[in-house]
N, CA and C of each residue as an Amber inpcrd file, in Angstrom:
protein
   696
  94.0050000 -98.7130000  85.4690000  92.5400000 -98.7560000  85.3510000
  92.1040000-100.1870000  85.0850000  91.4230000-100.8850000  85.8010000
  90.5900000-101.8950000  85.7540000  89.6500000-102.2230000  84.6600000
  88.8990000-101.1100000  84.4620000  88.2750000-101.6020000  83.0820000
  88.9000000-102.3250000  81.6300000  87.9090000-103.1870000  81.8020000
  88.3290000-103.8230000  80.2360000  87.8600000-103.8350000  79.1310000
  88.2240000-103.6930000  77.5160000  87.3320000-104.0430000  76.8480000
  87.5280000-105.3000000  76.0490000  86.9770000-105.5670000  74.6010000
  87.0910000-106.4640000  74.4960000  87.8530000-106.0080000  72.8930000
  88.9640000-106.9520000  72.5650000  89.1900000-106.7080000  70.4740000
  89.8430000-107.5630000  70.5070000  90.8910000-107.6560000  69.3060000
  92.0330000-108.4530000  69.1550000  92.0680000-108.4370000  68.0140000
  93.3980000-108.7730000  67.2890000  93.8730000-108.3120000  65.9040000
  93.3730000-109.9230000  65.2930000  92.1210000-110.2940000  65.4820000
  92.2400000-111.8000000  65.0540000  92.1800000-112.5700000  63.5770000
  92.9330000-113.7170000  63.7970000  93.3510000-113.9800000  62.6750000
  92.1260000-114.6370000  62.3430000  91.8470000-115.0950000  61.1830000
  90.8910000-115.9240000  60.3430000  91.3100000-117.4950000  60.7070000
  89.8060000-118.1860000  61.0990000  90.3440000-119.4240000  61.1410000
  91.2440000-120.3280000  60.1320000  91.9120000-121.3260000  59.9430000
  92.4440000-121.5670000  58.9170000  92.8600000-123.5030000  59.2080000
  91.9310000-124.0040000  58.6150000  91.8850000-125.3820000  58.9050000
  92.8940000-126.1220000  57.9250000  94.0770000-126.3220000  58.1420000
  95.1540000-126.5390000  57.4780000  94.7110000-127.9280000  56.8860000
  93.9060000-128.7550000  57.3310000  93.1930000-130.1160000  57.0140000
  92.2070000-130.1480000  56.6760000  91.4480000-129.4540000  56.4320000
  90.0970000-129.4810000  56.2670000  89.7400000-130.0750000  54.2960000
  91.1250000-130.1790000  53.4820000  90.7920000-130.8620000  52.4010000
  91.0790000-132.2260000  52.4250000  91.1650000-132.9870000  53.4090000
  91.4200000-134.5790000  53.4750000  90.7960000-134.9450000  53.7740000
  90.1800000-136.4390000  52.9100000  89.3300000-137.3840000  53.0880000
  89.5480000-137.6100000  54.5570000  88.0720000-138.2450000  54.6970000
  87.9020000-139.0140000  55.9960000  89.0190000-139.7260000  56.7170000
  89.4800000-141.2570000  55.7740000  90.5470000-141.7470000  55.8730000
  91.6520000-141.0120000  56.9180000  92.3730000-140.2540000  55.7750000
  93.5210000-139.5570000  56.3250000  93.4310000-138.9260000  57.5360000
  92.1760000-138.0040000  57.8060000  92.2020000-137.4910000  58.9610000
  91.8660000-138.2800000  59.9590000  91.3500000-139.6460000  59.9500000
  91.5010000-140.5560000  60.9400000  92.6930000-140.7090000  61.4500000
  93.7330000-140.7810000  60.6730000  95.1150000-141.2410000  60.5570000
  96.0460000-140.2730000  61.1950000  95.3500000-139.2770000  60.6930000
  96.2140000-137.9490000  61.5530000  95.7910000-137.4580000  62.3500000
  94.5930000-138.1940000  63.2650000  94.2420000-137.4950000  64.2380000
  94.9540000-138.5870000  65.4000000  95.1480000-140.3300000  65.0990000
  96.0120000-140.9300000  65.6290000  97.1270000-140.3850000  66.0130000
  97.8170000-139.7820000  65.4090000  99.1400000-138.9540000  65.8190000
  99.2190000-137.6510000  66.0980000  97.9010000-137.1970000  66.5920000
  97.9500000-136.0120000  67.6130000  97.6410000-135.9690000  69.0240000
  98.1830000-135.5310000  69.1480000  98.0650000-135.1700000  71.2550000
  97.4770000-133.8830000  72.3720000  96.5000000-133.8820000  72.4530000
  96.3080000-132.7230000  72.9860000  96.5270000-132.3910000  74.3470000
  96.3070000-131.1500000  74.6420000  96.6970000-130.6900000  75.9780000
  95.4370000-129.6370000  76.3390000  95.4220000-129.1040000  77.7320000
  94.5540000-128.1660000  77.9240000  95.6040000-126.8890000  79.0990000
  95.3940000-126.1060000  78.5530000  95.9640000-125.0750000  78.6840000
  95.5050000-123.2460000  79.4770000  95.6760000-123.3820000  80.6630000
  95.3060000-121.6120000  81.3860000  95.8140000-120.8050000  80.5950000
  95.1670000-119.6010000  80.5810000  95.2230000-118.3320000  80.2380000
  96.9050000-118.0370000  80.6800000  97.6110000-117.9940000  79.7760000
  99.5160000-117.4650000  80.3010000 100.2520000-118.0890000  80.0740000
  99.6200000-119.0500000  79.4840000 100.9540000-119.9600000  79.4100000
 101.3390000-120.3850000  77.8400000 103.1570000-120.5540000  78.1160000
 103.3670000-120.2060000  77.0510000 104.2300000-121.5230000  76.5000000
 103.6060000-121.3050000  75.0710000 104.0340000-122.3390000  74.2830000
 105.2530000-122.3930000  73.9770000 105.9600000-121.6980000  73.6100000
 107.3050000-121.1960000  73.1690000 107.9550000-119.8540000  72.9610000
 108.9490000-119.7710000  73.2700000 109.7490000-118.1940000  73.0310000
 110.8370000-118.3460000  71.6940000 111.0300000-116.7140000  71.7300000
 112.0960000-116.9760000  70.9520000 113.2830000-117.5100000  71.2040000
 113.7810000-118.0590000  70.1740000 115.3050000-118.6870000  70.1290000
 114.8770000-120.2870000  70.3380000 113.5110000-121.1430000  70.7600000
 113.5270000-121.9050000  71.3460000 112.8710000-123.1280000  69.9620000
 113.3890000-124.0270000  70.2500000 113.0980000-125.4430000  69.0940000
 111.8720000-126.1280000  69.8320000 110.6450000-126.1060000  68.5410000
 109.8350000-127.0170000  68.6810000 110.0160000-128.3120000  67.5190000
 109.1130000-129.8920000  67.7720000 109.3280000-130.7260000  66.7770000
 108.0260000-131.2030000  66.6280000 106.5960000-130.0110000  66.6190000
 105.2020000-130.3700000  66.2340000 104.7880000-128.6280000  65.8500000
 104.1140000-129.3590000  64.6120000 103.1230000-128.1110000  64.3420000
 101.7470000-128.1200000  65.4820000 101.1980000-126.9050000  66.1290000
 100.5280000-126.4870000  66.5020000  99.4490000-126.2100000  66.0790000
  97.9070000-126.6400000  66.4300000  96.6850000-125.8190000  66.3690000
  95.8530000-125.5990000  67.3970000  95.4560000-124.4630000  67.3320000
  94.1830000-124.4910000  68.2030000  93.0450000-125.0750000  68.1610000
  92.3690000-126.0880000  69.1480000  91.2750000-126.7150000  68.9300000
  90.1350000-125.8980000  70.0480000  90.3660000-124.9190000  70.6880000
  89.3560000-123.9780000  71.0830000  90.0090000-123.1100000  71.7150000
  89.4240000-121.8960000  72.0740000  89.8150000-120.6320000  72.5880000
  90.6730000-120.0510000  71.7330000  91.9310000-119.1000000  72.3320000
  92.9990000-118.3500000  72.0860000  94.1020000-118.1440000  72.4530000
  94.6260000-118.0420000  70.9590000  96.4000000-118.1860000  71.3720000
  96.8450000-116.8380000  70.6690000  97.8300000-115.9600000  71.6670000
  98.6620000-114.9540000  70.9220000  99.6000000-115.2340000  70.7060000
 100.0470000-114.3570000  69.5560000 101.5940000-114.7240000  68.9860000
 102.0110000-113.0670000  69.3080000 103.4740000-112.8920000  69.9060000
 103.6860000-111.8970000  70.2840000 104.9940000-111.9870000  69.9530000
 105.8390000-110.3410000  70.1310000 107.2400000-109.9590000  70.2880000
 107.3680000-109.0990000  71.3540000 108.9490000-108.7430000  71.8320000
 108.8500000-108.1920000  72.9680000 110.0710000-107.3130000  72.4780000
 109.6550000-105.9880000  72.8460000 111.0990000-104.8740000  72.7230000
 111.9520000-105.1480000  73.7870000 113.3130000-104.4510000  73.5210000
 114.4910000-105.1040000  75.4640000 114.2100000-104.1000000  75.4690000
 113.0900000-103.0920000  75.7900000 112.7630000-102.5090000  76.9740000
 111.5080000-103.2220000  77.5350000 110.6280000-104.3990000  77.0410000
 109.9260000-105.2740000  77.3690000 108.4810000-104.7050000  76.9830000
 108.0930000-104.0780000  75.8640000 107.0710000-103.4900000  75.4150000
 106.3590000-104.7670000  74.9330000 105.6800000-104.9890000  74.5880000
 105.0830000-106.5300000  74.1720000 104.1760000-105.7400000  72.7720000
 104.3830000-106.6760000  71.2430000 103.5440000-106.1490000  70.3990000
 102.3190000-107.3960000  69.9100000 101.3160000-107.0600000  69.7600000
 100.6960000-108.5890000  69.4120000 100.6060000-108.3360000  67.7430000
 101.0830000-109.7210000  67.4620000 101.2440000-110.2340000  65.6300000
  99.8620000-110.5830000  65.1330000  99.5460000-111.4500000  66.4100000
  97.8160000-112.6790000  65.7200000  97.3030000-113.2120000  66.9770000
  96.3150000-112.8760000  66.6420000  95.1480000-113.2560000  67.8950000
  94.9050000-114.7590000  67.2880000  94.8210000-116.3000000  67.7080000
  94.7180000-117.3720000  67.0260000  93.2710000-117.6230000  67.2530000
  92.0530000-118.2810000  66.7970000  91.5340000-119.0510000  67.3810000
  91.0610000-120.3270000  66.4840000  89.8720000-120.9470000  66.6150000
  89.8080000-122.6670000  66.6290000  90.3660000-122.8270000  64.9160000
  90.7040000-123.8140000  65.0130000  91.6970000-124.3400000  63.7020000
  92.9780000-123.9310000  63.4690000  93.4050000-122.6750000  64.0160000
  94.5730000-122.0250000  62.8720000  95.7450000-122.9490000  63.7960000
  96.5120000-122.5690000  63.1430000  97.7800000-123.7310000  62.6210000
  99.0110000-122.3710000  63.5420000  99.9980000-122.8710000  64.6490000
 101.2090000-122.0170000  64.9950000 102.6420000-122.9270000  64.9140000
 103.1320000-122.6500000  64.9050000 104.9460000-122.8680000  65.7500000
 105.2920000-123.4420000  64.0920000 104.6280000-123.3340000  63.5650000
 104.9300000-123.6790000  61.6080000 106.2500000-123.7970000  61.3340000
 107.3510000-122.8580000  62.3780000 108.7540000-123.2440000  61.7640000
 109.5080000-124.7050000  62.3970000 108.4620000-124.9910000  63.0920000
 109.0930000-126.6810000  62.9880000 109.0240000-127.4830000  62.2410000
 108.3660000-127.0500000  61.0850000 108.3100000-127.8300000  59.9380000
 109.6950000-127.4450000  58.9820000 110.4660000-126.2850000  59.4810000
 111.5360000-125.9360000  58.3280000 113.1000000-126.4950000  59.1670000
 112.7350000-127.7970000  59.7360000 114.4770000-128.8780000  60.4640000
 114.8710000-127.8400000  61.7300000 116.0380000-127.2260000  61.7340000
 116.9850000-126.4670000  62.7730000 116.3730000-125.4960000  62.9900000
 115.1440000-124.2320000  62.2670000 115.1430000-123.4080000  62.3330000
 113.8110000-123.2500000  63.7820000 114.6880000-121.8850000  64.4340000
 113.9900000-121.8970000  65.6410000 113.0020000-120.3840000  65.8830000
 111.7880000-120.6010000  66.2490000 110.5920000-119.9240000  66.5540000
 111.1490000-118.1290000  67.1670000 110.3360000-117.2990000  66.2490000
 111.2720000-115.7860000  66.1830000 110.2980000-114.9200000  67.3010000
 108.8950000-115.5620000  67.7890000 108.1730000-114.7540000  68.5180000
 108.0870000-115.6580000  70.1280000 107.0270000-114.9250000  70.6660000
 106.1190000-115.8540000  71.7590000 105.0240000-116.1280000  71.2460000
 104.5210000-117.2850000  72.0570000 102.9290000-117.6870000  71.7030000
 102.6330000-118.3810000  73.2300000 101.1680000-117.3210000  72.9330000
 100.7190000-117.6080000  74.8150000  99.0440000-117.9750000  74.4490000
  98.7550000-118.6950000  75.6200000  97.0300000-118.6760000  75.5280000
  96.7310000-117.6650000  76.3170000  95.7950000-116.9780000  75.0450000
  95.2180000-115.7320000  75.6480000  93.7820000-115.9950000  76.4370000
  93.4260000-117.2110000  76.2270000  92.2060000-117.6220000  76.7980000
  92.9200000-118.9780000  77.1840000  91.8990000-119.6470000  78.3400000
  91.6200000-121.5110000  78.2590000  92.0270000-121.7120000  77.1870000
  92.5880000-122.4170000  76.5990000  92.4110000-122.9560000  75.9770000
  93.2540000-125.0340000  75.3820000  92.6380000-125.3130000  74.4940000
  92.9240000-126.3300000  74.2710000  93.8640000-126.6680000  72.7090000
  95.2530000-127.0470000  72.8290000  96.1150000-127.5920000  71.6210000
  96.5050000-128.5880000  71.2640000  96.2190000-128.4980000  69.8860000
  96.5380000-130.0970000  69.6050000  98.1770000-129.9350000  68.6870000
  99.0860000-131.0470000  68.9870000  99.8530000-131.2310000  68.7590000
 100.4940000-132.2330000  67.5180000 100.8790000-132.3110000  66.3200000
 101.3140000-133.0010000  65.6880000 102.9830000-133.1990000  65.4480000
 103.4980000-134.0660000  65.2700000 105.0930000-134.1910000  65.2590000
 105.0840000-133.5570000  63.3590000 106.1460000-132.8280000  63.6350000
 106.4110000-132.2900000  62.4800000 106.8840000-133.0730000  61.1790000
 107.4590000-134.3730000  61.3960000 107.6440000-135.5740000  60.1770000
 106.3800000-135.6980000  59.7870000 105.5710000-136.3750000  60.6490000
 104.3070000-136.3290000  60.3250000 103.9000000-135.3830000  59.2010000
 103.6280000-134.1460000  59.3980000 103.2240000-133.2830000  58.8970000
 103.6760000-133.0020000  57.6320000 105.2700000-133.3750000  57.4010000
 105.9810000-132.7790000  55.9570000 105.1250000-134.3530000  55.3800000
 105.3380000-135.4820000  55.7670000 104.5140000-136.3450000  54.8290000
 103.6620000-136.3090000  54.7550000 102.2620000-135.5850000  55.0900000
 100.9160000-135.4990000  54.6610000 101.3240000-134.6340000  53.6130000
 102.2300000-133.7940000  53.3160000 101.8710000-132.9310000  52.6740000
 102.5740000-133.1190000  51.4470000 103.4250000-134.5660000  51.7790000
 103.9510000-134.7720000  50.7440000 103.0460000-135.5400000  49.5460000
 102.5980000-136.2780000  50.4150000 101.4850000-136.8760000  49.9240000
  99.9180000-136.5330000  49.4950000  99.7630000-135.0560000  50.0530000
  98.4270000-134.0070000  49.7700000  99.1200000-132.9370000  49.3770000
  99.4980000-132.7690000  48.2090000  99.9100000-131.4050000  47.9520000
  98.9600000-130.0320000  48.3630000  97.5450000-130.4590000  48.1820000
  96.8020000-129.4320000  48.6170000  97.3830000-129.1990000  50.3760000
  97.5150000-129.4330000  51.1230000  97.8290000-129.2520000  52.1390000
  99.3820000-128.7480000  52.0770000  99.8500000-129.0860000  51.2530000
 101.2040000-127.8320000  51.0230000 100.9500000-126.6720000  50.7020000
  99.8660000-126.6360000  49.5400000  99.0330000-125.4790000  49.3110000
  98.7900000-125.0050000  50.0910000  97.7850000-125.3250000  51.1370000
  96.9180000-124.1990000  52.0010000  97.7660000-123.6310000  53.1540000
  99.2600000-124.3710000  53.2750000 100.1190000-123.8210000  54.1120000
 100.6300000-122.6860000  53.6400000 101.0070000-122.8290000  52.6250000
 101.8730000-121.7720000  51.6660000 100.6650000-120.7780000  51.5550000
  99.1860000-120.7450000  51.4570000  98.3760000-119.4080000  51.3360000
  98.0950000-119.1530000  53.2020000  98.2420000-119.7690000  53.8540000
  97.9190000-119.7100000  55.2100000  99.4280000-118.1490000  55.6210000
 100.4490000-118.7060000  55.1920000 101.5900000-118.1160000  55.5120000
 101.4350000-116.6810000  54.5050000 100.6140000-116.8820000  53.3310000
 100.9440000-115.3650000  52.8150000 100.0870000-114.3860000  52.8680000
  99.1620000-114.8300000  53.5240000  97.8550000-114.0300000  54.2190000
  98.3290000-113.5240000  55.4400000  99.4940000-114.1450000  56.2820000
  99.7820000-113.7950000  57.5790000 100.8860000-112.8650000  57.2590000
 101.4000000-113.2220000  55.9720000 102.4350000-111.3950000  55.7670000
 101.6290000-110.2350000  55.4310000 100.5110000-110.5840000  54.2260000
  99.9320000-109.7400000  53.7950000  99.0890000-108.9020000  55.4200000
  98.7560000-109.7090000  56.5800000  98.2050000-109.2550000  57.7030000
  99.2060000-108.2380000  58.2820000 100.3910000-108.7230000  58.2260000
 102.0850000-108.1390000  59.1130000 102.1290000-106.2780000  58.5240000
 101.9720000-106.7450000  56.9670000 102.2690000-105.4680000  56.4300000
 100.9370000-104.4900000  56.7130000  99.9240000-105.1950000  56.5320000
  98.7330000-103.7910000  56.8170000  98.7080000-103.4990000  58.1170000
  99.3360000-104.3220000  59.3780000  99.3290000-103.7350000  60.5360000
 100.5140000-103.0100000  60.7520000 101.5820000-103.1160000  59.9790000
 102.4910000-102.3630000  60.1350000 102.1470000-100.8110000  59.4840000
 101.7670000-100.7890000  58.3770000 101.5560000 -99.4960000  57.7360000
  99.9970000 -98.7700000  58.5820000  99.5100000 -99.4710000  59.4120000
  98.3540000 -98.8050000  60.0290000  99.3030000 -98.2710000  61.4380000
  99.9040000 -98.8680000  61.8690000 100.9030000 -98.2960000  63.1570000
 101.5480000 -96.9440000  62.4700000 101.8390000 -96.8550000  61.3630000
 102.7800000 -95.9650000  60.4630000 102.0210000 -94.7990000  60.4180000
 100.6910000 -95.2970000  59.4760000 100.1820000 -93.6060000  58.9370000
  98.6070000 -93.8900000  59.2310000  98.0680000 -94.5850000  60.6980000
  96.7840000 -94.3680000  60.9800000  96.9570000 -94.0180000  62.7530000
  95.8660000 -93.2790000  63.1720000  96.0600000 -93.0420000  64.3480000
  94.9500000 -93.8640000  65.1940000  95.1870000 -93.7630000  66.6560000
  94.9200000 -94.9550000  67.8900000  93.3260000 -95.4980000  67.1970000
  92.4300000 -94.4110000  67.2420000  90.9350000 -94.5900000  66.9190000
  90.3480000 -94.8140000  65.5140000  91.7410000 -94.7270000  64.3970000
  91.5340000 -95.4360000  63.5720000  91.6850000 -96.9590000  64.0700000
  92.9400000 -97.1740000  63.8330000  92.9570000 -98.8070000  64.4480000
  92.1920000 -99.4370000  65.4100000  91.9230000 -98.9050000  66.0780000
  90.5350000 -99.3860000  67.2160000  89.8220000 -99.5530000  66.5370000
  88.9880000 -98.8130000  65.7030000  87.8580000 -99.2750000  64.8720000
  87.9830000-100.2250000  64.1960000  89.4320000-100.8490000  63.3660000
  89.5490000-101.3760000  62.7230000  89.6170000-102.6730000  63.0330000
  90.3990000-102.3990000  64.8080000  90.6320000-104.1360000  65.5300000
  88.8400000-104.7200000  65.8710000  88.2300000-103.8540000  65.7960000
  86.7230000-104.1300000  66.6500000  86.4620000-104.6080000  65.3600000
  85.9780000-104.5330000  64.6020000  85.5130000-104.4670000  63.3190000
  86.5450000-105.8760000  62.4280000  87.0830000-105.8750000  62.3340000
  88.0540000-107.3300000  62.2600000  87.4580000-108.4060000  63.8270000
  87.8210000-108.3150000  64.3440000  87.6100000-109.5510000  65.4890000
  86.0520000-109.9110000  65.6060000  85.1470000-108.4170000  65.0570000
  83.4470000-109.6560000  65.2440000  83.6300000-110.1010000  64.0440000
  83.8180000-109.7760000  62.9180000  84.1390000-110.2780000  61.6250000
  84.0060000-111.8030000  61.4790000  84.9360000-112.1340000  62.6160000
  85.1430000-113.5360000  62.9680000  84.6830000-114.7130000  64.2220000
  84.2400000-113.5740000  64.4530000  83.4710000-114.3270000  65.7860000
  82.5710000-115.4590000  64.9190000  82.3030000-116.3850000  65.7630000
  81.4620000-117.6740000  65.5710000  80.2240000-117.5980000  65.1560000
  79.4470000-117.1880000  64.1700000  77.9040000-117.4120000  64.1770000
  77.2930000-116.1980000  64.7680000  78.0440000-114.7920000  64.0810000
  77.3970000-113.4560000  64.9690000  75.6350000-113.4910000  64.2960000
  75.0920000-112.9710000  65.1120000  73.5660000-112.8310000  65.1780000
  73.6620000-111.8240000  64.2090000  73.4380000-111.4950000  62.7900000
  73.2390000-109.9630000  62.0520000  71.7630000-109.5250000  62.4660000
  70.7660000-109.6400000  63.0790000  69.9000000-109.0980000  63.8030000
  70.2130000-107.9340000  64.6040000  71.6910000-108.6830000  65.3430000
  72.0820000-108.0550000  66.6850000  73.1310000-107.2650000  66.5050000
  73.4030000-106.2720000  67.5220000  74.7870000-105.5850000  67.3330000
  76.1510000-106.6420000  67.0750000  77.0360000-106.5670000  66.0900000
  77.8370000-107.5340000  66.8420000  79.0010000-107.1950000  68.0740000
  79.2650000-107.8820000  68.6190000  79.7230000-107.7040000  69.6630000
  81.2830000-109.0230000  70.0100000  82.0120000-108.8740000  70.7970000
  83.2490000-109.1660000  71.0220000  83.7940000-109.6990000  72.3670000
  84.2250000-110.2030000  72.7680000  84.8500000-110.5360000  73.9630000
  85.7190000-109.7230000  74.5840000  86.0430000-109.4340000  76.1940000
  86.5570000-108.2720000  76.4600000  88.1910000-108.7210000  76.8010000
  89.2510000-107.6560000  76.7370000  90.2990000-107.6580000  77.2750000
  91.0370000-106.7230000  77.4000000  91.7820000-106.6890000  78.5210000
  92.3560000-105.5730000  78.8660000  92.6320000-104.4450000  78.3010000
  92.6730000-102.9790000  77.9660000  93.1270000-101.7840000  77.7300000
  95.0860000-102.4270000  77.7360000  95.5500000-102.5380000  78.4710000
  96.9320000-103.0900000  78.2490000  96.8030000-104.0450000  76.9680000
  96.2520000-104.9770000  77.1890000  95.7670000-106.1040000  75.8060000
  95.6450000-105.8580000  74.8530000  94.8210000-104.3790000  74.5310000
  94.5080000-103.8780000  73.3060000  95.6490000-102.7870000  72.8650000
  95.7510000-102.3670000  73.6050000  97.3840000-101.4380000  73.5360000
  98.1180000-102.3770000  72.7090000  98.8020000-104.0750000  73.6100000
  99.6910000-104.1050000  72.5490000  99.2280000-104.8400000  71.3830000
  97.8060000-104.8660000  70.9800000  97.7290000-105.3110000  69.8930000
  97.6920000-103.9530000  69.1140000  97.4000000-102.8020000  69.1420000
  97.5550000-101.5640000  68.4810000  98.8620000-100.7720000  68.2970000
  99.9110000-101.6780000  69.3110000 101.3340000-101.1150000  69.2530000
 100.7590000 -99.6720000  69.6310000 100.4310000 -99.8920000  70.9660000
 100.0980000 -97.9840000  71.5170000 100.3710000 -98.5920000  72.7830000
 100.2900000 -97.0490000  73.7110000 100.0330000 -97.3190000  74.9560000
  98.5600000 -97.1230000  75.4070000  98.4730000 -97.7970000  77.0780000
  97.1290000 -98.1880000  77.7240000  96.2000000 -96.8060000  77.5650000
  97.2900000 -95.6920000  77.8800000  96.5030000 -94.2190000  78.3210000
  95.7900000 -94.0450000  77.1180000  96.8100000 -94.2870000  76.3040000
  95.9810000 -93.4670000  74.6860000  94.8180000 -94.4560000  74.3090000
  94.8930000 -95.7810000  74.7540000  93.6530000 -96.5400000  74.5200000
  92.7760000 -96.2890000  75.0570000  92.7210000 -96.7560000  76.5370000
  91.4130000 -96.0970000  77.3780000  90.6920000 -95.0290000  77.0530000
  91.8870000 -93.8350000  76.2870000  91.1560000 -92.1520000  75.6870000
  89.7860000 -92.4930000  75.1190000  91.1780000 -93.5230000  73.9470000
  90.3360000 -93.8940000  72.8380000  88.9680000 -94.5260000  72.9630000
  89.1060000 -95.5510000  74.1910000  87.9410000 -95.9370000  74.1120000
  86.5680000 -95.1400000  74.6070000  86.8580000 -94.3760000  75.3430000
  86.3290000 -93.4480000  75.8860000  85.3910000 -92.7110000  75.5230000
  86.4820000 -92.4990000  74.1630000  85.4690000 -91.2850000  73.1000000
  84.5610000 -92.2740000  72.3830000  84.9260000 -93.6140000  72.1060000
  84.1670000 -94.3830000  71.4920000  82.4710000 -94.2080000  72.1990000
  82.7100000 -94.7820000  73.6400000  81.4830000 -94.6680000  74.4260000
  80.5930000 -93.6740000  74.2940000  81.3680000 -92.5250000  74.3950000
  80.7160000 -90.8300000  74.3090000  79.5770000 -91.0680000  73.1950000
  80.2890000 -91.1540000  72.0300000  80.0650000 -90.8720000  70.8080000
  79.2200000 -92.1560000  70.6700000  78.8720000 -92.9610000  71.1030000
  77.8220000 -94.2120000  70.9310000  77.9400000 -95.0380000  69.6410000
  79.6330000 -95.3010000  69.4560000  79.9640000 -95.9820000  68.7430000
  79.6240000 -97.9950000  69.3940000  80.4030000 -97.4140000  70.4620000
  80.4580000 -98.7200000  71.7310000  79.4470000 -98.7140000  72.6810000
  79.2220000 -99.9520000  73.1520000  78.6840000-100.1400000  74.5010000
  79.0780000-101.4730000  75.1900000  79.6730000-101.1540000  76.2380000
  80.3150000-102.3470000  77.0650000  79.3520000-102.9290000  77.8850000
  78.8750000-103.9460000  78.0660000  77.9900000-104.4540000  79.2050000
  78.2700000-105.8370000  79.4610000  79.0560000-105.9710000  80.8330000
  79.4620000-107.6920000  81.3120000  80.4280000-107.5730000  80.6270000
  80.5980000-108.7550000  80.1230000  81.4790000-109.6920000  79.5920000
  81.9200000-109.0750000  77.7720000  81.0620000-108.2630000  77.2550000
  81.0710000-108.2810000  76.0080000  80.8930000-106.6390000  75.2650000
  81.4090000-106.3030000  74.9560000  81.3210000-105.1150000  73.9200000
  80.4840000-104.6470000  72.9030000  79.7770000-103.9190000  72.3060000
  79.2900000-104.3940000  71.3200000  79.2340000-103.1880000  70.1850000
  79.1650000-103.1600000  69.3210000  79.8270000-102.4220000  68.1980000
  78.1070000-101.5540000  67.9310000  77.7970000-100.4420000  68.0560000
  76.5300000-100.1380000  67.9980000  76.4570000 -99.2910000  66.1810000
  77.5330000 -98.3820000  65.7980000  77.6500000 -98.2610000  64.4330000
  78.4280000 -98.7980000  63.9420000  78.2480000 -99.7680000  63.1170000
  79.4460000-100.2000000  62.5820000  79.4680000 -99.6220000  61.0100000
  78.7170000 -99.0430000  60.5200000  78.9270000 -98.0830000  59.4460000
  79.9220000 -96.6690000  59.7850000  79.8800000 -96.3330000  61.0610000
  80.4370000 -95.1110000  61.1360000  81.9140000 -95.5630000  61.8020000
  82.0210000 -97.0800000  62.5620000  83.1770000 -97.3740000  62.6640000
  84.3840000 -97.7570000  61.7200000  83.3460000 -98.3590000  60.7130000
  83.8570000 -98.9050000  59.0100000  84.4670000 -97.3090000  58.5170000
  84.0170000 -95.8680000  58.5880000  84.4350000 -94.9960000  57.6450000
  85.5880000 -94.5080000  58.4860000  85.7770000 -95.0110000  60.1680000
  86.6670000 -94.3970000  60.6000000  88.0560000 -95.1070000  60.6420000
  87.9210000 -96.6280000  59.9780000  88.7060000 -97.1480000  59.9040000
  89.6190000 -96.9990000  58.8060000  88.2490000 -96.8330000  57.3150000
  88.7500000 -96.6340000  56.2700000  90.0680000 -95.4300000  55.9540000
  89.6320000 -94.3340000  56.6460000  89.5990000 -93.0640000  56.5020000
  91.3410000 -92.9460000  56.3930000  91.6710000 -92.1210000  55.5710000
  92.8320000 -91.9440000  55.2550000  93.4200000 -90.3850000  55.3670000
């Protein structure tokens, strides 16, 4: 099925720099490199050595795993600021997922020496790594225990409802609303399959939770999506 909608398990921006003087970030923006990047392409796999921490400076990046029967699960939807490939900051140790642009998008690159000395020298920036990383377990475990003991249209509600959360400057006038992507897309960010999504979304429409139009989705109760998320 062709239709698409729009969610993603997205992460919270997270400006790993955003406590350094002017100065410094002059300094460290000297020693970054960016690139621009299509929709697919991939930064790194598992087993594979990077020697720069990663951020996104616009669009989206997924971080994914893949079953060997080739099921694909999504971990983190990235977008502008957040910080990836982080285990090049820990010497030999090599990257345990994929990370793809899920959109255009654009990355900036820092060499990982670099990086352990800012932070040697900004402890706060050791800080906000170390809460950056335990927000992304504390994320691991509630999506794991929602795969466990919540079903498809719980988590749907919950991915819709998380991703405008974060959208850029939502209008609270307006419905909020989301960017669209595939029924496959949203599958593996729900760790389900396409059929049971599409159901899902389906009933959403019925029930005038959703309304898809163009490019964008838009969340029409989000009080009644909030109790279906909650719901235990």
């Amino acid at each position: 099925m062709s239709d698409t909608i729009d969610t993603s398990a997205c992460e919270p921006t997270d400006d790993l720099f955003g406590d350094l003087d002017s100065g410094a970030r002059a300094a460290l923006e000297r020693q970054t490199s960016y690139g621009s990047y299509p929709a697919g392409y991939i930064f790194f796999s598992p087993e594979e050595y990077t020697e720069h921490l990663l951020f996104v400076k616009s669009g989206r990046v997924r971080l994914y795993k893949l079953s060997p029967e080739g099921r694909s699960l999504t971990l983190f939807v990235l977008s502008a600021h957040s910080v990836f490939a982080e285990a090049a900051l820990l010497g030999d140790r090599a990257h345990d997922c994929f990370a793809e642009a899920l959109t255009e998008c654009s990355v900036g690159a820092i060499p990982s020496d670099e990086v352990r000395q800012i932070m040697a020298q900004h402890p706060e920036v050791a800080m906000r790594m170390m809460d950056i990383i335990a927000r992304r377990l504390r994320s691991l475990e509630r999506k794991l225990a929602d795969i466990a003991f919540k079903s498809v249209p719980q988590r749907l509600a919950a991915i819709l409802l998380d991703l405008a959360d974060c959208g850029n400057g939502i209008d609270q006038s307006a419905p909020p609303a989301v960017i669209r992507y595939t029924h496959q897309q949203l599958a593996e960010m729900l760790g389900s399959y396409r059929e049971t999504v599409t159901k899902a979304v389906g009933e959403f429409r019925e029930a005038g939770l959703i309304r898809i139009a163009g490019d964008m989705i838009y969340l029409l109760e989000v009080p009644r999506l909030r109790a279906l998320a909650d719901a235990t």
